[in-house]
SESEVO-844468 format. One line per 5 residues: number of its first residue (from 1); for each residue x, y, z of C-alpha. Coordinates in pm, 1 decimal, decimal comma, always signed. Each point is the difference from the previous one (the first is absolute). Last residue first. Layout:
REM SESEVO-844468
NUM> X/Y/Z ~ ...
This chain:
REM SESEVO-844468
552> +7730,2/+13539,5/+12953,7 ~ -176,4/+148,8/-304,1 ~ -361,1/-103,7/+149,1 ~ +89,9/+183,8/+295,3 ~ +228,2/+287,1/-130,0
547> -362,8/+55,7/-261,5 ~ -236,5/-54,3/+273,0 ~ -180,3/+290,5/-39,9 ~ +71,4/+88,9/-380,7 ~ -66,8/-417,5/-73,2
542> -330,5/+9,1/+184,7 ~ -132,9/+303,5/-191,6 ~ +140,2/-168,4/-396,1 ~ -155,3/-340,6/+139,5 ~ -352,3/+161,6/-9,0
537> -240,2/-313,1/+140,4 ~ -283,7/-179,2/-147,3 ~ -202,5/-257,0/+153,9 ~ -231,2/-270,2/-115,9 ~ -278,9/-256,0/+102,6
532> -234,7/-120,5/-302,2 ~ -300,8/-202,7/+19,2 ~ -64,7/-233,7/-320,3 ~ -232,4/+43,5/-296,8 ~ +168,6/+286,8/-155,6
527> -174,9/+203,0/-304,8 ~ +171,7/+315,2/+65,2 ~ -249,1/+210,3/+118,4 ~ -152,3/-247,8/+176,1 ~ +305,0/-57,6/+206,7
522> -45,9/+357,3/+62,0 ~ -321,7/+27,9/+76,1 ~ +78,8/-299,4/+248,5 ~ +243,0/+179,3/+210,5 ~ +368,8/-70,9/+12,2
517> +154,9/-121,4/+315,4 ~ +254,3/+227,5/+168,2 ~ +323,7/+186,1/+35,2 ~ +138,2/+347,8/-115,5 ~ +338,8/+147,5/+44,3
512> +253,0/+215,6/+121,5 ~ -125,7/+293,1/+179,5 ~ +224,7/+143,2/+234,2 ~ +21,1/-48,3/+363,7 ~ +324,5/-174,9/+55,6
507> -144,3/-267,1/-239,0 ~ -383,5/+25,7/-60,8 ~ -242,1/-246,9/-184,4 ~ -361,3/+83,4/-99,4 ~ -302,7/-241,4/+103,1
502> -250,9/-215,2/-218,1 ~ -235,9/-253,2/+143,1 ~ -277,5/+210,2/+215,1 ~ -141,7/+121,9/-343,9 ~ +110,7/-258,8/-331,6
497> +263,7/+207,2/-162,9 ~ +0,5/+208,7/-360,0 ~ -144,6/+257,2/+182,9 ~ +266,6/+49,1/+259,7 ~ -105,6/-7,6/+380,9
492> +274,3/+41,5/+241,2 ~ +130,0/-175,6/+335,9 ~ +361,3/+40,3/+105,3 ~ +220,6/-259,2/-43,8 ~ +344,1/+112,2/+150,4
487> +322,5/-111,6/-162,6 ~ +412,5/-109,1/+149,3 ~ +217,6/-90,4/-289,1 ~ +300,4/-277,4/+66,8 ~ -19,4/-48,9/-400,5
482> -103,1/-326,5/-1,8 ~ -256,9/+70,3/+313,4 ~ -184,3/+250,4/-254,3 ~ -41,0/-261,6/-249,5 ~ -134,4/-284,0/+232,0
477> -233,7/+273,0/+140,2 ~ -146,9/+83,6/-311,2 ~ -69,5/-413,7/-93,5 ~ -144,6/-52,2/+354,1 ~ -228,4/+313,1/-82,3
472> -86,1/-137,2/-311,3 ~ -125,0/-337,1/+162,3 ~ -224,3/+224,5/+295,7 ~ -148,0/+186,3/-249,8 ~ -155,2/-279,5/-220,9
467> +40,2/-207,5/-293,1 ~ -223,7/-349,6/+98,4 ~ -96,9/-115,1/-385,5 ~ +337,3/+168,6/-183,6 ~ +197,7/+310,1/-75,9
462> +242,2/+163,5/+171,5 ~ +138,6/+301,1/-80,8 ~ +323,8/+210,5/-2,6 ~ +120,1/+348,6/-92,3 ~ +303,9/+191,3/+104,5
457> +47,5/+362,2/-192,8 ~ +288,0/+139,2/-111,0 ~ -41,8/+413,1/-14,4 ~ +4,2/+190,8/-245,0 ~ -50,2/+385,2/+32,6
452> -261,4/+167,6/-226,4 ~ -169,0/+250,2/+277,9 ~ -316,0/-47,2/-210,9 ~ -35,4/-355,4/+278,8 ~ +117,1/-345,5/+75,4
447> +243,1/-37,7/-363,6 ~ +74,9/-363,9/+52,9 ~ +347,0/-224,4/-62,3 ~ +17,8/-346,8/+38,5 ~ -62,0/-284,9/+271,4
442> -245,0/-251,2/-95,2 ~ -171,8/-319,3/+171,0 ~ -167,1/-317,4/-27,8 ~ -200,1/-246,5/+156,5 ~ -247,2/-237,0/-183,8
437> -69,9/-247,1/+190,2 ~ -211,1/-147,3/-250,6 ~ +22,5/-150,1/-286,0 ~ -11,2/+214,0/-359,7 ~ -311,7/+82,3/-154,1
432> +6,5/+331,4/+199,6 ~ +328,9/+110,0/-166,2 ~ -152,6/+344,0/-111,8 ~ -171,0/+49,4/+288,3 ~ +291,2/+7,8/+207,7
427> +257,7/+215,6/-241,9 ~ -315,4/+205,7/+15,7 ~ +31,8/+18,7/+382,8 ~ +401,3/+54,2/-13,7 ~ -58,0/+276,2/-255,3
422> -288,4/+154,0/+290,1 ~ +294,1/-18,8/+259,5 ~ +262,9/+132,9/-187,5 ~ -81,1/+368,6/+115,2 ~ +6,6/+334,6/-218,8
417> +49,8/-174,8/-293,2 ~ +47,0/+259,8/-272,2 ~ -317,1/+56,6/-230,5 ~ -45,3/+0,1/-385,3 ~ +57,1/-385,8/-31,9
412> -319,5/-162,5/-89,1 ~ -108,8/+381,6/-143,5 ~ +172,2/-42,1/-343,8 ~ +348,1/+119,6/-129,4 ~ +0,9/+266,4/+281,8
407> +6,0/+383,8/-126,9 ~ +109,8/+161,3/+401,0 ~ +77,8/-316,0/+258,8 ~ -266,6/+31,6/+301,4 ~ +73,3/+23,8/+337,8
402> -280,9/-79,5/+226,0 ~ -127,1/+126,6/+265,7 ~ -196,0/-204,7/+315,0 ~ -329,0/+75,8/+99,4 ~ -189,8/-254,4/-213,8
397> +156,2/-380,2/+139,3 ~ -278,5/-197,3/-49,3 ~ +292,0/-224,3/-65,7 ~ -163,1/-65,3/-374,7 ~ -72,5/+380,3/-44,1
392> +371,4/+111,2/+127,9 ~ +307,3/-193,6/-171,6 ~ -171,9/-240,7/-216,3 ~ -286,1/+249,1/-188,5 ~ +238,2/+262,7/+26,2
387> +301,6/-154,6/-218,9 ~ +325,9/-196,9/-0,9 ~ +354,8/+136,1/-26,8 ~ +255,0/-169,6/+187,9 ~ -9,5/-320,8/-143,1
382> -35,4/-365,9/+181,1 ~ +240,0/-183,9/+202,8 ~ -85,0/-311,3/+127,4 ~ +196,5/-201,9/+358,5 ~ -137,9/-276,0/+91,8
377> -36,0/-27,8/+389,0 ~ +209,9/-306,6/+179,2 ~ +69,5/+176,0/+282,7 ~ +343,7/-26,9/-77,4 ~ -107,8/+157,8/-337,1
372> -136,7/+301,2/+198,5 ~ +357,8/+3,6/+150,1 ~ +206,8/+19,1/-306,7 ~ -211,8/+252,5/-112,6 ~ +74,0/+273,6/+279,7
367> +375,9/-80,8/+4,1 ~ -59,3/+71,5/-404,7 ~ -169,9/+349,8/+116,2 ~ +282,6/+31,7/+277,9 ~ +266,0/-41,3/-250,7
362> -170,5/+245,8/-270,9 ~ -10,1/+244,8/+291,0 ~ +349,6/+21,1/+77,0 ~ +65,1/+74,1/-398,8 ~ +278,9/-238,8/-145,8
357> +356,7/+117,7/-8,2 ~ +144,9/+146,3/-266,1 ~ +321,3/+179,0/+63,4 ~ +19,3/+364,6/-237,7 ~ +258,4/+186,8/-164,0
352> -153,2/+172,0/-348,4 ~ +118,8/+53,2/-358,5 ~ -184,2/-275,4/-136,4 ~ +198,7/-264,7/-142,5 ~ -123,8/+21,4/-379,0
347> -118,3/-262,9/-247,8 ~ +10,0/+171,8/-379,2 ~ -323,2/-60,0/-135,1 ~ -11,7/-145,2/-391,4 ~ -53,1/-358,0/+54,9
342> -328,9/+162,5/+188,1 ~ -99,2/+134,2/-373,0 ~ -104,7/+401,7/-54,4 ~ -360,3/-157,7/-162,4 ~ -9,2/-187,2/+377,5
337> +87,2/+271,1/+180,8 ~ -243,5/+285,3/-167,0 ~ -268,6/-280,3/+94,2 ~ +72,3/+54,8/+320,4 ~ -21,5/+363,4/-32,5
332> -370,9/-43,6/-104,7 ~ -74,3/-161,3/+322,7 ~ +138,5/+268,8/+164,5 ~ -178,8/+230,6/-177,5 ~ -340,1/-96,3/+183,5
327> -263,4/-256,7/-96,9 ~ +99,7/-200,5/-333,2 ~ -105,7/-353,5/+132,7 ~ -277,3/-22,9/-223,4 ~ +212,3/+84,5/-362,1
322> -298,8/-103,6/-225,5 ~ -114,0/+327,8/-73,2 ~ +416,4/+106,6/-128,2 ~ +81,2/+307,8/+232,6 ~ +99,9/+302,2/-166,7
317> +279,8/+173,4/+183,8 ~ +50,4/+421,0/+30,6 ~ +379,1/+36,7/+42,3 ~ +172,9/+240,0/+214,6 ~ +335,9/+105,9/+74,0
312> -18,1/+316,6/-225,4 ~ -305,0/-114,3/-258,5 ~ -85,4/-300,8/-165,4 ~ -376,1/-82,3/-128,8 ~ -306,6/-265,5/-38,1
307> +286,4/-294,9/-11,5 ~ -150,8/-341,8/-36,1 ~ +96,4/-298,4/+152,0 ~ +114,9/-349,7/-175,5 ~ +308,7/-91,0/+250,3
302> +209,5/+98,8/-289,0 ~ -151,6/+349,5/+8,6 ~ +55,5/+34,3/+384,7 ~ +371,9/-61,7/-86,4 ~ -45,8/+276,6/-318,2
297> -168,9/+212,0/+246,8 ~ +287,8/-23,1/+218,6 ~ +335,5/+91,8/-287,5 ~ -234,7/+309,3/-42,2 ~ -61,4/+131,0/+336,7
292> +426,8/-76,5/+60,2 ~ +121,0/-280,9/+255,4 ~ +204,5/+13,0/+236,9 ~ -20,1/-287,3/+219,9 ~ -57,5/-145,9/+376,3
287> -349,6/-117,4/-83,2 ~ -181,0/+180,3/+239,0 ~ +190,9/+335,2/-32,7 ~ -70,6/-15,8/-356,0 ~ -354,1/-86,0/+44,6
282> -4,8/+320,0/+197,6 ~ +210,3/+184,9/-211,6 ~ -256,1/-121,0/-304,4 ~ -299,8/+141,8/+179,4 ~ -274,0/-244,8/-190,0
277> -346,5/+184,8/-32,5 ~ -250,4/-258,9/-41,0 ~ -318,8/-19,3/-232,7 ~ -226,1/-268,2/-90,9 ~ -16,9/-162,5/-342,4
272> -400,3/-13,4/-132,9 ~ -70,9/-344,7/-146,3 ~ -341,1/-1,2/+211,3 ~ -157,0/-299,7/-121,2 ~ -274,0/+25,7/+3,1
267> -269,3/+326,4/-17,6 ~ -242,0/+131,7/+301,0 ~ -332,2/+138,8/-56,4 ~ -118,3/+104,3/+342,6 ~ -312,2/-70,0/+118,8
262> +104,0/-252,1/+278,3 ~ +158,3/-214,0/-248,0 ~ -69,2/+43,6/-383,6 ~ +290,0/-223,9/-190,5 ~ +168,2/+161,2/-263,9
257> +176,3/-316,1/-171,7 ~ +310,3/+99,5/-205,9 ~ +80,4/-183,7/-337,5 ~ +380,7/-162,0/-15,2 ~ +131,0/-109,6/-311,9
252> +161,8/-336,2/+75,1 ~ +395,3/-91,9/-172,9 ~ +170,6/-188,5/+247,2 ~ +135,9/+321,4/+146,8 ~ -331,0/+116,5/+23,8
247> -136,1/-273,5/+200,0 ~ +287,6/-16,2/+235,0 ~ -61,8/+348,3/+55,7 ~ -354,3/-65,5/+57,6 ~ +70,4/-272,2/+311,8
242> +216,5/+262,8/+180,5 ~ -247,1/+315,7/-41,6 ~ -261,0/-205,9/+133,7 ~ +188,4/-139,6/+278,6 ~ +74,8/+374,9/+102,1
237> -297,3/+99,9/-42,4 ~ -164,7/-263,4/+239,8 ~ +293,7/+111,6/+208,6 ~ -92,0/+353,9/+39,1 ~ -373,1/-57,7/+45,2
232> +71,7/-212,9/+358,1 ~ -243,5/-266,7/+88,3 ~ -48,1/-222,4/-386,5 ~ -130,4/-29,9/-328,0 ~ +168,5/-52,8/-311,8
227> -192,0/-59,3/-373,2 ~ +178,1/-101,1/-294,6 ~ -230,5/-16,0/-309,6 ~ +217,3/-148,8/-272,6 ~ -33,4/-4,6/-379,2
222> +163,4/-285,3/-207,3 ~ -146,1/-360,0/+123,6 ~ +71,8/-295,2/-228,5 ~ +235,8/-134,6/+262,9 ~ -244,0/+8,4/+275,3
217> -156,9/+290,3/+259,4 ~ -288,6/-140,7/+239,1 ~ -272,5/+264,8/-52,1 ~ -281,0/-214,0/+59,6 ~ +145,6/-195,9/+238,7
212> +24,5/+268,8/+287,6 ~ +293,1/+106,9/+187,7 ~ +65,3/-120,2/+293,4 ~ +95,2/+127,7/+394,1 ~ +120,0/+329,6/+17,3
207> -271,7/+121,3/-139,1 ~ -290,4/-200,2/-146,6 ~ +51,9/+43,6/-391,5 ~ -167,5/+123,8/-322,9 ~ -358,9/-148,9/+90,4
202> -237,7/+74,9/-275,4 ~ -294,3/+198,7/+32,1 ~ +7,3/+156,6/-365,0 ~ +132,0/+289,2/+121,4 ~ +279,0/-148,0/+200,6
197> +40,4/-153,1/+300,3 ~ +317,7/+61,1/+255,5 ~ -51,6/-164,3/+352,5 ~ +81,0/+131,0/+341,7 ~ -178,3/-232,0/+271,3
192> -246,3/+36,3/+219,1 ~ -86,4/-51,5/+358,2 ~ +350,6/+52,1/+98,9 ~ +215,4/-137,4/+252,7 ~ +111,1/-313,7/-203,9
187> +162,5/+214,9/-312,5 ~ +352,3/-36,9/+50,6 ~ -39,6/-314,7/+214,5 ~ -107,8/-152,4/-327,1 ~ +330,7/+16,5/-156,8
182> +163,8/-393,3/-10,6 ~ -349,3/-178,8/+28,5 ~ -152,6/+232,8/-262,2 ~ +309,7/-16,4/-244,0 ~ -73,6/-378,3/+64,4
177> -358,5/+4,9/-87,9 ~ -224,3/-187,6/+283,1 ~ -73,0/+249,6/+288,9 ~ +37,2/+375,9/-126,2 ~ -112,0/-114,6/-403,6
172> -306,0/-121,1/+184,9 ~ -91,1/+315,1/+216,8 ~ +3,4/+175,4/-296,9 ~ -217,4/-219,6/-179,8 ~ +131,3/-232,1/-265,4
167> -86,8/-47,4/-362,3 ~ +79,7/-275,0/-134,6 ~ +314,4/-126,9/-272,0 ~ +274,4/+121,9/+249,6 ~ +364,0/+126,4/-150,1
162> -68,0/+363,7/+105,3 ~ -318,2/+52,7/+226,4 ~ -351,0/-42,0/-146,1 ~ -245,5/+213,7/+126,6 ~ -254,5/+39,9/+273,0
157> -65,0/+249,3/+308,0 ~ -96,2/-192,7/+351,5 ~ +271,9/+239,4/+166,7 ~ -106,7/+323,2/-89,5 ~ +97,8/+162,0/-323,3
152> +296,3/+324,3/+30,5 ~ +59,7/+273,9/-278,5 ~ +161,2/+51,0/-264,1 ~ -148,1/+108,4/-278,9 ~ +50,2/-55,6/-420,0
147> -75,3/+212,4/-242,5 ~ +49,8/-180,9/-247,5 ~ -57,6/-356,6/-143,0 ~ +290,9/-291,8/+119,8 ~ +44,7/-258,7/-222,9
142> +221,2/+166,0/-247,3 ~ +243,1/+125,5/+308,8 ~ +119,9/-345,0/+56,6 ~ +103,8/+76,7/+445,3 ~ +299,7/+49,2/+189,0
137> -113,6/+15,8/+400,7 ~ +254,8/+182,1/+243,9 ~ -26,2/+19,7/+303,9 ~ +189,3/+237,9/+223,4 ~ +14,8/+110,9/+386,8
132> -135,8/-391,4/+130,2 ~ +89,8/-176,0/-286,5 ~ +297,7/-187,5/+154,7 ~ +135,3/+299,0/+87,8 ~ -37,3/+197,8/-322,9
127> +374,3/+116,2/-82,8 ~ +112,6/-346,1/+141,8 ~ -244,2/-283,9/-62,9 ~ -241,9/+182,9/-271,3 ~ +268,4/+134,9/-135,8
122> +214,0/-331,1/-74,5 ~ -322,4/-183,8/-118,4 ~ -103,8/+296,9/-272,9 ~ +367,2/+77,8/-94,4 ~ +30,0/-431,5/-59,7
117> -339,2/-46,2/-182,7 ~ +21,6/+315,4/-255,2 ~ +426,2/-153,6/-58,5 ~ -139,8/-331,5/-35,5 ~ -269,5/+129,9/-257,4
112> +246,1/+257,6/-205,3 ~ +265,2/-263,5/+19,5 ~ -209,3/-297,3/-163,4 ~ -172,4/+206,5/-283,4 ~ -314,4/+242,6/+100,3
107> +1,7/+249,5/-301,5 ~ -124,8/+317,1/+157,7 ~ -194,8/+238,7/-180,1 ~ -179,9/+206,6/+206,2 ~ +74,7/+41,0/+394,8
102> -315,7/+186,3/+191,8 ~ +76,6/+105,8/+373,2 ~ -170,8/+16,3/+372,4 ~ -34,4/+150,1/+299,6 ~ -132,7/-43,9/+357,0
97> +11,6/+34,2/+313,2 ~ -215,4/-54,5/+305,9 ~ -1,8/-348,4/+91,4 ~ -291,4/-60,5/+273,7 ~ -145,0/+342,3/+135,3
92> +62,8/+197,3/-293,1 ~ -147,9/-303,4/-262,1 ~ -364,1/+140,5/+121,3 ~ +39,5/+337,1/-217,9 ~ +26,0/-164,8/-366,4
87> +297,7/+59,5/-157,3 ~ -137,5/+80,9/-391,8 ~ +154,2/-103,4/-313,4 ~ +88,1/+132,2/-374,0 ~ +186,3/-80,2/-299,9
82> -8,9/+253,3/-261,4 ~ +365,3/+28,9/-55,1 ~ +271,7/+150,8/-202,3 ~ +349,4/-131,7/-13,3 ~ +271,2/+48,0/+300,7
77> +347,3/+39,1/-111,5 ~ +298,5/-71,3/+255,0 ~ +317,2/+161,8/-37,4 ~ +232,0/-209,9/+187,8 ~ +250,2/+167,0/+231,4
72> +328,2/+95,5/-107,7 ~ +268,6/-259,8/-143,4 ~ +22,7/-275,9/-218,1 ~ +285,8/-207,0/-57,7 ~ +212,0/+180,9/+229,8
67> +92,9/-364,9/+236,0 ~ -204,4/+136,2/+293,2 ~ -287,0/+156,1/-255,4 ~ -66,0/-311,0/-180,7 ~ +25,4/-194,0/+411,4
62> -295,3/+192,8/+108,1 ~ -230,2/-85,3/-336,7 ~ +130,5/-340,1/+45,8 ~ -114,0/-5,1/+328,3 ~ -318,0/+131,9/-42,2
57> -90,7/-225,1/-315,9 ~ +123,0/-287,8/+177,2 ~ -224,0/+78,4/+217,8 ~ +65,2/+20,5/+413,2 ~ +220,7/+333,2/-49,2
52> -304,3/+222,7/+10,4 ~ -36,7/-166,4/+362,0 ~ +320,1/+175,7/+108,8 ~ -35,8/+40,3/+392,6 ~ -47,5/-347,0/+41,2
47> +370,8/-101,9/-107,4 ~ +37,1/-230,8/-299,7 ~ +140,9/-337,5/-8,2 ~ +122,4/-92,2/-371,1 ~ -25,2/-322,9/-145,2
42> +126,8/+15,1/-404,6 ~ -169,0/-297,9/-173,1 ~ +168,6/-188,8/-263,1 ~ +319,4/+12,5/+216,9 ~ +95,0/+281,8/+218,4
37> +7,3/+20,0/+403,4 ~ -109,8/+87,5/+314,0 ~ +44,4/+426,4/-104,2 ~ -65,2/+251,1/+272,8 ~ -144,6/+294,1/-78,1
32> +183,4/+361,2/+48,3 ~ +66,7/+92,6/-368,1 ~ +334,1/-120,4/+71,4 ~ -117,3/-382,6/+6,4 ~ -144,6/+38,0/-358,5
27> +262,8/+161,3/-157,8 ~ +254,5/-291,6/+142,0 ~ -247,1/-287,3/-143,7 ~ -26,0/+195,0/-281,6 ~ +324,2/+34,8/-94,1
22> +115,7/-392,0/+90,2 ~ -277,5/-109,6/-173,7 ~ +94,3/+177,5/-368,5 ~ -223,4/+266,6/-117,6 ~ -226,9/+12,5/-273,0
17> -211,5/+392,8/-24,6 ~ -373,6/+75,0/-6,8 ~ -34,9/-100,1/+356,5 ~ -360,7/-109,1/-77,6 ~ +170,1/-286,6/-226,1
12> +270,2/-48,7/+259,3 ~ -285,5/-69,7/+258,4 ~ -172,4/-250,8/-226,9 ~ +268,4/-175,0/-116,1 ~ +97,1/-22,1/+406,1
7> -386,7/-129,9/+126,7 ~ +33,9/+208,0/+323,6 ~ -86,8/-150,2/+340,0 ~ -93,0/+228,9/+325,9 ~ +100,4/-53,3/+330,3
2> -206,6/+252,2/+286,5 ~ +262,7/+93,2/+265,1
């Protein structure tokens, strides 16, 4: 979890209220963060899904409401605006996303500046990905002249990046700046680059990487041009909405920017609260309590919603635009818990007989792992959602279905795995500028096909100079002799596997697995260097046949 450091005068100033350490240090571990400790600085570690709780302007904000200083959602006022921009068309293929945001009137002492640096490092490494789904670039507004565009510059473009005294071509600021060094692989497989210039050709920024000199911000500045690019046009919003509520809280009048993308006029921020209908008997039945329409909206009130309407059983909820992990009402029901107060739960033996015992198959699965680590394998686990472009057009892989998730966060993990093989080969690429052998495997849980069953899933590769066929098969046949399991190797062409070199496995005559040496494309595909021999079996099949077997 991300750690974040609060000045203390400067947090009890925004709190609005003096309390002694002891009370807020217990307020501020039952608001569901957990407190390191309370001296000058109060440390707090924050969990991911929260990023509006990464400011101290956030968290005190959350933390007014916990403790009934303040509650309901803040009423945020937008001032007129003039300011303009256009997306230009070729930014779609590189970083597509954009918006934007004019602060007025901000006086930049030392908490509003370390509190502007810390949201703006702590998203960018969490929310943002390390600047891959969000960057943000915070910018001296009265050097910038409107309308701005952004757009993309090839590589042998000049200006002078942020704390430099020459200007720098693209390609430059890539190789020799350190933000370059740390980010370049971000931009390295384009021809050009996003950039942000404004009217009078001036270079705003060079997302993700640096902003520009020219607009470098300082103590004397007072307006702010914030401008966040990134993959997924949820979260850019979201980060946008974050930063600016900081701003306002400190004091900033907000202007929108209506930027011009793909002929559509489009205005930022959005401060509009979503919608969603709250069943109170269902987050009554959740919670294990009884609790009255009214007596919850005051709950949700504390933890700084809004409340459109209340009607039998049913309350309308206004979502605060900064709230990113707000998703489904069972995320709003655990903030119903927290307002409520865990101290306040009464424990309960539930009024069931059972004898836990641990699932046959979980044994078998850890049986399974034990002996790939004999083998001396590395064992990686990576998520179960991924995407298209991994699962099927990297493996070549085009005639198998996919199951998609229904309104994904962003489209890097809009897909269920339907195989662990392609994870294991980006696990692979990923971890090229490590030593080889690299051999590793995975055993988790897969959705094959639209049926929607799970299944765990065996994976394993080898990768190094002289990976081949007949070294995975020794590997197979080591696993299936553990287990006292007879197979048949029958030959089959996949299109992920090298022709001649790949075969299916069979076990009583059902299909259990997949075995072979991966073709060049896809090597290619994903940027590997070295031969790769892997196999991947479906443990949940072997398991139902052999179950007394494996059991025994």
């Amino acid at each position: 979890m991300p750690t974040v450091n609060f000045d203390k005068d400067d947090f009890i100033s925004l709190l609005g209220k003096t309390f002694d350490d002891k009370t807020l240090s217990d307020r501020i571990s039952m608001i569901g963060t957990d407190l390191e400790n309370i001296t000058p600085e109060i440390v707090v570690e924050v969990f991911p899904d929260r990023p509006d709780m990464l400011s101290i302007e956030g968290f005190t904000t959350a933390l007014k409401g916990f403790m009934e200083i303040e509650t309901g959602p803040i009423d945020f006022k937008l001032q007129s605006s003039s300011y303009k921009g256009i997306v230009d068309s070729k930014v779609k293929s590189v970083r597509p996303f954009a918006v934007g945001a004019i602060v007025k009137g901000i006086k930049f002492d030392d908490d509003a500046i370390r509190s502007l640096m810390q949201i703006q490092e702590k998203l960018h490494v969490t929310h943002g990905r390390n600047r891959k789904k969000v960057a943000i670039g915070v910018h001296d507004l009265d050097k910038i002249t409107f309308p701005i565009e952004y757009t993309t510059k090839p590589k042998d473009f000049s200006f002078t990046p942020l704390d430099f005294d020459k200007n720098l071509t693209i390609k430059e600021i890539l190789n020799i700046h350190p933000k370059g060094i740390v980010y370049s692989y971000l931009l390295s497989d384009f021809n050009e680059c996003p950039i942000w210039i404004d009217n009078a050709g001036q270079v705003l920024s060079m997302p993700p990487i640096i902003n520009s000199e020219h607009t470098k911000v300082n103590e004397k500045t007072k307006n702010l041009f914030i401008d966040i690019t990134g993959t997924n046009q949820k979260s850019i919003e979201y980060a946008l909405n974050i930063i600016l509520m900081g701003l306002f809280i400190r004091g900033g009048k907000i202007h929108p920017l209506i930027l011009n993308d793909e002929g559509k006029n489009l205005t930022y921020p959005n401060f509009n609260r979503e919608l969603i209908e709250l069943n109170t008997s269902y987050s009554n039945k959740i919670l294990g309590l009884n609790l009255s329409e009214k007596e919850t909206a005051e709950l949700l009130l504390k933890m700084r919603y809004g409340i459109n309407s209340i009607s039998n059983k049913k309350i309308i909820v206004e979502i605060p635009p900064y709230r990113a992990d707000i998703i489904h009402p069972i995320d709003i029901i655990e903030d119903i818990s927290i307002a409520y107060g865990f101290e306040n739960f009464n424990p309960e033996i539930p009024d069931i007989a059972t004898i836990g015992q641990e699932n046959p198959i979980e044994i078998f699965v850890r049986k399974t792992e034990e002996v790939m680590v004999g083998f001396n394998f590395f064992e990686v686990k990576n998520y179960i959602l991924s995407n298209e472009d991994i699962l099927i057009n990297k493996m070549l892989d085009r005639k198998r279905k996919l199951v998609k998730t229904r309104n994904a966060v962003n489209t890097e993990y809009d897909t269920v795995r339907n195989s662990l093989l392609p994870l294991l080969i980006k696990t692979l690429s990923s971890n090229s500028h490590y030593e080889y052998p690299q051999n590793i495997f995975e055993v988790g849980l897969v959705v094959p096909d639209q049926t929607l069953v799970e299944k765990y899933y065996l994976s394993s590769a080898m990768c190094h100079p002289k990976a081949n066929f007949s070294e995975i098969k020794g590997i197979l046949h080591g696993f299936f002799s553990s287990f006292g399991l007879k197979y048949l190797i029958k030959k089959e062409e996949f299109p992920f596997f090298i022709e001649g070199r790949a075969c299916s496995l069979e076990i009583d005559g059902k299909y259990v697995g997949k075995m072979g040496e991966l073709s060049p494309e896809v090597l290619y595909n994903f940027k590997l260097e070295m031969p790769v021999s892997a196999f991947e079996i479906d443990l949940s099949s072997i398991f139902e046949l052999f179950k007394g077997k494996i059991q025994g």
